[in-house]
MIGU-20254 format. One record per residue (C-alpha): residue number from 0; x, y, z. Coordinates in steps of 0.2 Angstrom, whole numbers. Each point is the difference from the previous one (the first is absolute). Layout:
REM residues N
[pt NUM [X Y Z]],
...
This chain:
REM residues 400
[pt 0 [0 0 0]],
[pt 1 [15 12 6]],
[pt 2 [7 -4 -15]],
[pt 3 [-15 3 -12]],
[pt 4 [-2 18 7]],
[pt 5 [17 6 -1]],
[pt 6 [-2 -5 -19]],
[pt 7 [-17 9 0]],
[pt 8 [1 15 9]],
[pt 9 [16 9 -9]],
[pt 10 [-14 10 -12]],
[pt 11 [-10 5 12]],
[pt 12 [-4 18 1]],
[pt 13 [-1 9 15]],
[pt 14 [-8 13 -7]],
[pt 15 [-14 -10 -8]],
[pt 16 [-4 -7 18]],
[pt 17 [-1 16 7]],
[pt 18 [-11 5 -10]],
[pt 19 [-13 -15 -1]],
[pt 20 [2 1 21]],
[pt 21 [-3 20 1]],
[pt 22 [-16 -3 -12]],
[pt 23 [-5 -16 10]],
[pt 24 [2 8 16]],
[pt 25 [-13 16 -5]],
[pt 26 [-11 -10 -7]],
[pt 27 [-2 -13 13]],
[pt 28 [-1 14 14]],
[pt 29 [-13 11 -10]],
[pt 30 [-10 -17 1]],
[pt 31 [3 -6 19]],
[pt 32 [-2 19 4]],
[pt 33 [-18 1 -9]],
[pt 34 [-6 -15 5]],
[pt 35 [4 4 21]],
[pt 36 [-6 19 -3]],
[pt 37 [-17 -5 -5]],
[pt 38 [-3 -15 12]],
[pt 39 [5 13 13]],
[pt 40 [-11 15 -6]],
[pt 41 [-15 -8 -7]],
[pt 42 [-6 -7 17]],
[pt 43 [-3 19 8]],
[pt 44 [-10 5 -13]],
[pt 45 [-11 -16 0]],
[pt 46 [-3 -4 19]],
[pt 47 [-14 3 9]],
[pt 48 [-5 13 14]],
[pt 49 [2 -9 17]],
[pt 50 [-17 12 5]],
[pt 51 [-8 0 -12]],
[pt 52 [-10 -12 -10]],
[pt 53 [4 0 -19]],
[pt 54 [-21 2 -4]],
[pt 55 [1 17 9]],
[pt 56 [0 16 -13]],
[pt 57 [3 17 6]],
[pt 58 [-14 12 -12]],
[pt 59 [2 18 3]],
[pt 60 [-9 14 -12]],
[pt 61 [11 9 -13]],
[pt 62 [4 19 3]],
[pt 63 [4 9 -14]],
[pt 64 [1 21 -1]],
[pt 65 [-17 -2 -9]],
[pt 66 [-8 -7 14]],
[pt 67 [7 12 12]],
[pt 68 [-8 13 -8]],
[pt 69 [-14 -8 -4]],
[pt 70 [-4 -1 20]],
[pt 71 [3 -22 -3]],
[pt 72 [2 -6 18]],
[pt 73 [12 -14 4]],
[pt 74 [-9 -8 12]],
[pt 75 [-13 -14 -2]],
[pt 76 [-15 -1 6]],
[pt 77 [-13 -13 6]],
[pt 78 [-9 -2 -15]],
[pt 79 [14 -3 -8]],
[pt 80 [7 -14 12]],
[pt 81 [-17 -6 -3]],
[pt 82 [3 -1 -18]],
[pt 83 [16 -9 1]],
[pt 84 [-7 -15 13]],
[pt 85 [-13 -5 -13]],
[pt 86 [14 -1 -14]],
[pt 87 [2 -18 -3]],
[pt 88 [18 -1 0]],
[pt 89 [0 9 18]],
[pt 90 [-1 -12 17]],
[pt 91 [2 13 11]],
[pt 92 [6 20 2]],
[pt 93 [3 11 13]],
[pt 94 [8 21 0]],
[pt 95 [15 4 7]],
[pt 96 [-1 10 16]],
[pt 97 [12 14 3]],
[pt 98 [7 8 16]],
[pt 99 [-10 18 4]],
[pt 100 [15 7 10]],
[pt 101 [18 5 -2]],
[pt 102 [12 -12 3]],
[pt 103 [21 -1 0]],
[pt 104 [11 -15 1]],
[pt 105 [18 -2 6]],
[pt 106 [10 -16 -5]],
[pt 107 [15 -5 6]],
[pt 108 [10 -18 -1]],
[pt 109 [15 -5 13]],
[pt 110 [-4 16 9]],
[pt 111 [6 13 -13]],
[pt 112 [-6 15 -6]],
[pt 113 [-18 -1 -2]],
[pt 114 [-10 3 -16]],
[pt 115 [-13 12 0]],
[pt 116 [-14 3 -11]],
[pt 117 [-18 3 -3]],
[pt 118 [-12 -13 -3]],
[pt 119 [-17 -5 -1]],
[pt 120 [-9 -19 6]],
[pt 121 [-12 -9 -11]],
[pt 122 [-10 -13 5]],
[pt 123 [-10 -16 -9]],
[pt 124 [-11 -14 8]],
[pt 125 [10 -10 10]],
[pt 126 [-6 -16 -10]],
[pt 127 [8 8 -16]],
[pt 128 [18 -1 9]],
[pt 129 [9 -17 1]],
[pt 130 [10 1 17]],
[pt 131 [-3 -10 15]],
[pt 132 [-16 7 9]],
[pt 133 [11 2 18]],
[pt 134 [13 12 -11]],
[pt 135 [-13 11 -8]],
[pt 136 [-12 6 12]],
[pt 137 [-2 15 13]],
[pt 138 [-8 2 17]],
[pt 139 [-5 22 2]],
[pt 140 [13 5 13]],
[pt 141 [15 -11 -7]],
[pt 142 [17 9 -3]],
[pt 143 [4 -12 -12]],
[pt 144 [-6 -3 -17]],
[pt 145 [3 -9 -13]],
[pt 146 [6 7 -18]],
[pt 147 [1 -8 -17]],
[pt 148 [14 12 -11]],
[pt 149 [0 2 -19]],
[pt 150 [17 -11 -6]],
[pt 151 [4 15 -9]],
[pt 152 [5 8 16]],
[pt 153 [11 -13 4]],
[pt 154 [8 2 -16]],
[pt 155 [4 19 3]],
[pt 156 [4 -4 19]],
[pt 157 [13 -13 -7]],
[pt 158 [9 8 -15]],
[pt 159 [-3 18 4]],
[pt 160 [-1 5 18]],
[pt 161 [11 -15 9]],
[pt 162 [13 -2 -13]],
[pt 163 [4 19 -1]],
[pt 164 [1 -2 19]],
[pt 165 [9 -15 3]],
[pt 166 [-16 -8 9]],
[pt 167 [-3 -20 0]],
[pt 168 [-14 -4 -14]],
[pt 169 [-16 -7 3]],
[pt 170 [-9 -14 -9]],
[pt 171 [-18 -7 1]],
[pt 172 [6 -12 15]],
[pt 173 [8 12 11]],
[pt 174 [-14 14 0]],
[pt 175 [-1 -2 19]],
[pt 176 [17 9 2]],
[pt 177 [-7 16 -6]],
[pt 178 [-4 14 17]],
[pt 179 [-20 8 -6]],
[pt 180 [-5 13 8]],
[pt 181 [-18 5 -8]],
[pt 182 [-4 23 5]],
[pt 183 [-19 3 -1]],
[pt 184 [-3 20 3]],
[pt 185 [-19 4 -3]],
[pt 186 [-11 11 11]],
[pt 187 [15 7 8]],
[pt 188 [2 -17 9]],
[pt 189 [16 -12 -4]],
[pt 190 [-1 -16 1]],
[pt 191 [19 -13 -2]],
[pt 192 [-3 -18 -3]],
[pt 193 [12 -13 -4]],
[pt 194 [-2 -9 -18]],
[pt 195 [4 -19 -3]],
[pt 196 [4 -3 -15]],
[pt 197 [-5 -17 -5]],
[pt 198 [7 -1 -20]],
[pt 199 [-1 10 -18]],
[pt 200 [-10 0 -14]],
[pt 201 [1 1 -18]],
[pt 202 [-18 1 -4]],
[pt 203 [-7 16 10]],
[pt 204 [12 15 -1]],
[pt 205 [-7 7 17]],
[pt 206 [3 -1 18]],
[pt 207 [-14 -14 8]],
[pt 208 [-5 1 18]],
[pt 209 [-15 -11 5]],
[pt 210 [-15 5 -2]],
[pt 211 [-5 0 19]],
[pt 212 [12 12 3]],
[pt 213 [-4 12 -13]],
[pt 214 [-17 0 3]],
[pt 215 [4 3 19]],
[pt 216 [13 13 -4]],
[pt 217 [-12 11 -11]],
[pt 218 [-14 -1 12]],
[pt 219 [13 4 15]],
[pt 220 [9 16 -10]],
[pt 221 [-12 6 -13]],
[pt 222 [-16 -7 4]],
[pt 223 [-13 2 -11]],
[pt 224 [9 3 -16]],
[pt 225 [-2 -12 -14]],
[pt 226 [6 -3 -18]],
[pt 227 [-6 -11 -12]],
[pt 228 [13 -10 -6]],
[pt 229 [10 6 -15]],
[pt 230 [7 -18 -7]],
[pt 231 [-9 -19 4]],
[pt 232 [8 -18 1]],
[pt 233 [-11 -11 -8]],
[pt 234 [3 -20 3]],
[pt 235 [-4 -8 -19]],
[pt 236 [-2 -19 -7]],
[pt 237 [13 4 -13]],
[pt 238 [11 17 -2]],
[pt 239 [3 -2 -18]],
[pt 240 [-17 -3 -3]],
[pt 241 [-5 14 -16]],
[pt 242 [-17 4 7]],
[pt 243 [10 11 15]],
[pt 244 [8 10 -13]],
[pt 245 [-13 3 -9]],
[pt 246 [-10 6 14]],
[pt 247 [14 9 7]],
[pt 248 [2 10 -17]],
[pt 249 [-18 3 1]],
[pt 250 [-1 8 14]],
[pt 251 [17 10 0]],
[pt 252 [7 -10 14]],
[pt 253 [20 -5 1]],
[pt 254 [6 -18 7]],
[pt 255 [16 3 8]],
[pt 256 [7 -17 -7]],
[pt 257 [19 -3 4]],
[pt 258 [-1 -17 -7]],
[pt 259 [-3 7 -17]],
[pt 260 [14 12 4]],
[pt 261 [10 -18 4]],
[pt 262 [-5 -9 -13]],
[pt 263 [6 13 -12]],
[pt 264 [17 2 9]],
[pt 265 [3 -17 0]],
[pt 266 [-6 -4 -18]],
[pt 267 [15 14 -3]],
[pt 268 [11 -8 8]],
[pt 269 [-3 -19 -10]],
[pt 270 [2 12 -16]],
[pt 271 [17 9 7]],
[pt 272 [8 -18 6]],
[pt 273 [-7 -8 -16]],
[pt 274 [11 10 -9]],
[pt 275 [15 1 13]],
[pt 276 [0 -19 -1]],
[pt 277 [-4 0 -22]],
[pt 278 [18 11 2]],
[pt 279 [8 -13 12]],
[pt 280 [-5 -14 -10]],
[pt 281 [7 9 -19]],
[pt 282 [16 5 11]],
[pt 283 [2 -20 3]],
[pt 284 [-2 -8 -15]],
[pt 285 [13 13 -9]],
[pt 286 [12 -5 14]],
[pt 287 [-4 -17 -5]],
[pt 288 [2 5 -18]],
[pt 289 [16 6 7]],
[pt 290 [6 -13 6]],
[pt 291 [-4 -15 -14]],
[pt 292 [11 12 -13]],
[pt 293 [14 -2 14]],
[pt 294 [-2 -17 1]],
[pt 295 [-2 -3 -19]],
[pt 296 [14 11 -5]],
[pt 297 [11 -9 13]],
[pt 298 [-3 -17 -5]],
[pt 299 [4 7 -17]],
[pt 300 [16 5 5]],
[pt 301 [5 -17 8]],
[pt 302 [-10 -11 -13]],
[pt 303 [16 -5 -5]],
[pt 304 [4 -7 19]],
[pt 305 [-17 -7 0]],
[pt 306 [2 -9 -14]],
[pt 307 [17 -10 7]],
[pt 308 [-8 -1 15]],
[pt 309 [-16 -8 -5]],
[pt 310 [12 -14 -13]],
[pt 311 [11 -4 16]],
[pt 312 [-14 -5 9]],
[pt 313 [-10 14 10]],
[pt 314 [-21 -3 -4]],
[pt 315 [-7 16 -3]],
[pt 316 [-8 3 16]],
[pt 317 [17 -1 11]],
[pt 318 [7 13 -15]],
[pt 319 [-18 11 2]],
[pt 320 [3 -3 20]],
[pt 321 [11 16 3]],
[pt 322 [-9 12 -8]],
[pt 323 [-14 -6 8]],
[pt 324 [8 1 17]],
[pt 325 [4 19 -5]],
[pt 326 [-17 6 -5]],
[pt 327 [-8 -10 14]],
[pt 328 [12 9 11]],
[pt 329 [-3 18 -7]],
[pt 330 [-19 -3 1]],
[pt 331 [2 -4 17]],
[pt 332 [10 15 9]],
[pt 333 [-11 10 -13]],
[pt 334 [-14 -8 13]],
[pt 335 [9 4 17]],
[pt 336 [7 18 -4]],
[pt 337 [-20 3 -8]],
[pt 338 [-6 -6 17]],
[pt 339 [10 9 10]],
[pt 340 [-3 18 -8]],
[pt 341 [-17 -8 0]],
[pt 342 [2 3 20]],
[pt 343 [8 18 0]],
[pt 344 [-15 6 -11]],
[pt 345 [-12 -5 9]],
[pt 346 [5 2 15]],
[pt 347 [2 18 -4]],
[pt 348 [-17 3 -7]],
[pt 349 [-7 -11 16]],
[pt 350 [6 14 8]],
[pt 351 [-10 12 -8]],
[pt 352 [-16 -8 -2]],
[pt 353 [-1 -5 22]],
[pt 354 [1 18 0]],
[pt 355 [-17 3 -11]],
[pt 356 [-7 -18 3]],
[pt 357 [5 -5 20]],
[pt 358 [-12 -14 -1]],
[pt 359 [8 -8 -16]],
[pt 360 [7 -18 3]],
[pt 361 [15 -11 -5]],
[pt 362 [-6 -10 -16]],
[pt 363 [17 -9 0]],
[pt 364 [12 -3 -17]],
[pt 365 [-2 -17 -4]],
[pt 366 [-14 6 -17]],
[pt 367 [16 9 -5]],
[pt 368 [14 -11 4]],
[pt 369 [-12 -13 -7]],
[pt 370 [-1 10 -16]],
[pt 371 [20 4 -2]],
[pt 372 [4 -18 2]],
[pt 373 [-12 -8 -12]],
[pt 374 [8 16 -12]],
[pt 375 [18 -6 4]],
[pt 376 [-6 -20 -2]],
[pt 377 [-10 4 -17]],
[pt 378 [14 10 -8]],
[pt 379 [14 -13 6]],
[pt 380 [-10 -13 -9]],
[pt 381 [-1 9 -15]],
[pt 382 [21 2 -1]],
[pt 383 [3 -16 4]],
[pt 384 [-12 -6 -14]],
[pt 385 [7 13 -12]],
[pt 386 [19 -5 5]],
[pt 387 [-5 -20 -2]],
[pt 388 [-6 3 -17]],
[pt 389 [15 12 -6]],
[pt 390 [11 -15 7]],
[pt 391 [-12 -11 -7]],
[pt 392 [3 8 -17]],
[pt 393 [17 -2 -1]],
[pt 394 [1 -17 5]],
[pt 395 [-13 -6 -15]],
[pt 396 [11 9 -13]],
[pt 397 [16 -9 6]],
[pt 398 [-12 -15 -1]],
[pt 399 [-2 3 -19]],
């Protein structure tokens, strides 16, 4: 075998290598890197609210400058609730109730500087929220009370406010580390209660309080004022069902839907990694390309060498073994440097996307790895075939 290669290898070209490696490697890694980035991302766009059922749909009424000028109100009223519960494609539907009084917020986590802010609490039946009944309710006279936080307010706490501050991040599971202290001025009295934050979500851009205490709040600091509610959460047999968009054009009426808003995001993406992995895949088979004119202009050279070889003795496949050996061998540390930029990469843009998406989880590498491997096994078969039948080639003509 020693023997055979040293024969073999005086015509090989460096250079040649270099470049099927280099062009290999790109390709391999645009590949593996594809594959990982939309097994990571696709998941955050697809999984459900842990609150809220995925039958709910938030309907509001449109505003527009005509209808503020046009007197329009915002606000629905009880014939129009009554409207909606006879809609067939409705099971049940109840207003959003909104705090009557002025309240301010100051957040901290690990005892630093708190985060003030204005806000206002919003409140549904407690039937439409999906937490444990012992973690959502309040008793009138409680200091503590529970709070269900918009996910985007995570994702501005964690890659605006702690990073530019140096403060430890917050995901979904560790919302009990943040410090609430809830302000309620109305009626020249003030009021301080502690929130409990018991999780995030991604379907109600509002602050939730049960609806217990925002009934008892409102009576107890601005009784008697009432609003009708300005947006509805309707509980539907099927959200994608065309009668509910029809009805909701009808009427002038807006579906706050961030699935749609998903689904569009994520069809995107299939689009943008289609044609990241359509790039990887070209960039392969020209380094494959590559490499089989290598191969066949070095077996050229030493056909010759091959020739003797194969009338001493040697069968064809001990003659095709060493450049089979080499191109196995490329294919293979093309592989395990792919792998391991693989890792940098993503662990960089990991990084990133904990910052805007705490609650994301680790989906693993083996779809990846699994993908770079069958690559480097596929395009080994191929230049061992192609080697065998260049052998194979020569050894027929010496035949005849």
């Amino acid at each position: 075998m020693k023997l055979v290669w040293r024969l073999l290898r005086q015509h090989i070209s460096p250079l040649q290598l270099c470049g099927f490696f280099l062009a290999n490697l790109f390709g391999m890694w645009i590949v593996m890197l594809g594959v990982q980035f939309y097994r990571d991302v696709v998941p955050l766009f697809s999984a459900e609210d842990s609150f809220f059922s995925h039958n709910f749909v938030v309907v509001s009424k449109r505003i527009s400058s005509v209808g503020t000028v046009s007197g329009r109100s915002n606000t629905f009223s009880e014939a129009e609730l009554a409207d909606l519960r006879q809609q067939p494609f409705c099971t049940r539907v109840a207003g959003f109730e909104s705090s009557q009084y002025k309240v301010s917020a100051a957040m901290s986590v690990g005892g630093a500087t708190p985060l003030q802010t204005e806000l206002f609490f919003e409140a549904v039946p407690d039937s439409f929220v999906e937490v444990k009944p012992e973690l959502w309710q309040y008793t009138p006279g409680e200091q503590e009370v529970p709070v269900i936080m918009p996910r985007t307010y995570l994702a501005i706490y964690n890659f605006g406010f702690a990073q530019s501050r140096g403060l430890p991040k917050v995901s979904d599971g560790l919302a009990g580390m943040i410090d609430m202290s809830i302000f309620i001025n109305a009626g020249g009295r003030h009021e301080r209660f502690r929130g409990k934050i018991v999780g995030f979500s991604g379907r109600l851009n509002t602050i939730l309080v049960p609806q217990s205490f925002l009934r008892w709040s409102n009576e107890e600091f601005e009784p008697g004022k009432v609003d009708e509610p300005s947006r509805l959460i309707l509980e539907v047999d099927n959200p994608t069902d065309d009668a509910i968009a029809r009805y909701v054009q009808q009427k002038g009426y807006e579906v706050e839907d961030d699935k749609l808003d998903a689904g569009k995001a994520t069809y995107f993406l299939k689009v943008v990694i289609s044609l990241v992995l359509l790039i990887g895949l070209l960039v392969s088979a020209l380094s494959f390309y590559i490499l089989m004119l290598s191969v066949y202009l070095l077996v050229q050279k030493n056909t010759t060498k091959l020739e003797n070889l194969l009338l001493i003795g040697y069968s064809p496949a001990r003659v095709s073994l060493p450049y089979q050996l080499l191109t196995t061998g490329l294919n293979l540390c093309v592989l395990l440097i792919a792998f391991f930029l693989l890792l940098l990469c993503r662990g960089y843009y990991m990084d990133l996307l904990a910052l805007i998406f705490p609650q994301m989880s680790d989906t693993g590498l083996w779809l990846s790895l699994a993908v770079g491997v069958g690559i480097m096994v596929f395009v080994s078969i191929l230049n061992a075939l192609a080697i065998r039948r260049k052998v194979m080639g020569i050894w027929w003509r010496k035949e005849r």
